[in-house]
C-alpha positions, 0 to 999 in steps of 0.5 A: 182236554182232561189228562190222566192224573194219578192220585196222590196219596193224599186223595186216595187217603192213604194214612188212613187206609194203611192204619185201618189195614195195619190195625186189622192184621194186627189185632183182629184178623187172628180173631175172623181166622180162628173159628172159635174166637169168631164165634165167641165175637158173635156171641159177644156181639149178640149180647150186646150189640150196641154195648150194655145198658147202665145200672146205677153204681156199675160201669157200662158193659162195654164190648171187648177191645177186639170187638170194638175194633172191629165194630168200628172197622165195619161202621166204616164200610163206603155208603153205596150198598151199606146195610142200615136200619130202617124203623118200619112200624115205629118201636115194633118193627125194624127192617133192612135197608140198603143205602143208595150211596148218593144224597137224596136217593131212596133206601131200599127197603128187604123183606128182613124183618126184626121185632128189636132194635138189637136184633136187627143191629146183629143182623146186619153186624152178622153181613158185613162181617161175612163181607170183611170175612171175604174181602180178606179171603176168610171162610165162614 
């Protein structure tokens, strides 16, 4: 007979949780909030959306410490519905796939095509930061 248990902290992994929230609200959400710092994020991110190319003698160009913060708060979405990139035609075209969320389970493929690698990065950049947006009730 199986009984109703409650998780404890540790199965909910909650210490990750709680940072991850604290970090949000204290570094980035001013950032979504304000519209104008918003879009500086997306313009920043359009430029450089998986960080700059190297030049000899120079440091990379690196994202802001918001943006990387924030990058990484979306690369932390649960796999079921995730947005990913999908190469269709092999350094040509890249497409939208959305991740089944369980191991051996087909990617479905959308019809959003993009003719870089960059381009596609942004786009889904651009999805889940709408969807962080309104999970912490911020229009965009």
């Amino acid at each position: 007979m199986a009984q109703n248990k409650t998780l404890t902290a540790l199965q909910q992994n909650y210490a990750l949780t709680a940072v991850d929230d604290y970090d949000m609200r204290m570094y980035v959400l001013e950032h979504l909030k304000d519209k104008d710092k918003r879009n500086a994020l997306i313009a920043e991110h359009r430029q450089f959306p998986r960080g700059g190319a190297t030049q000899p003698g120079t440091p990379p160009p690196l994202q802001s410490p918001v943006l990387k913060k924030l990058v990484d708060k979306l690369r932390m979405f649960p796999q079921k519905g995730k947005h990913t990139i999908v190469e269709t035609i092999p350094w040509k075209e890249y497409s939208i796939g959305v991740l089944p969320g369980a191991r051996g389970n087909a990617v479905k493929i959308t019809k959003e095509k993009y003719s870089t690698r960059e381009d596609a990065e942004h786009a889904i950049f651009c999805k889940r930061l709408k969807s962080l947006c309104a999970h912490y009730e911020i229009r965009m």
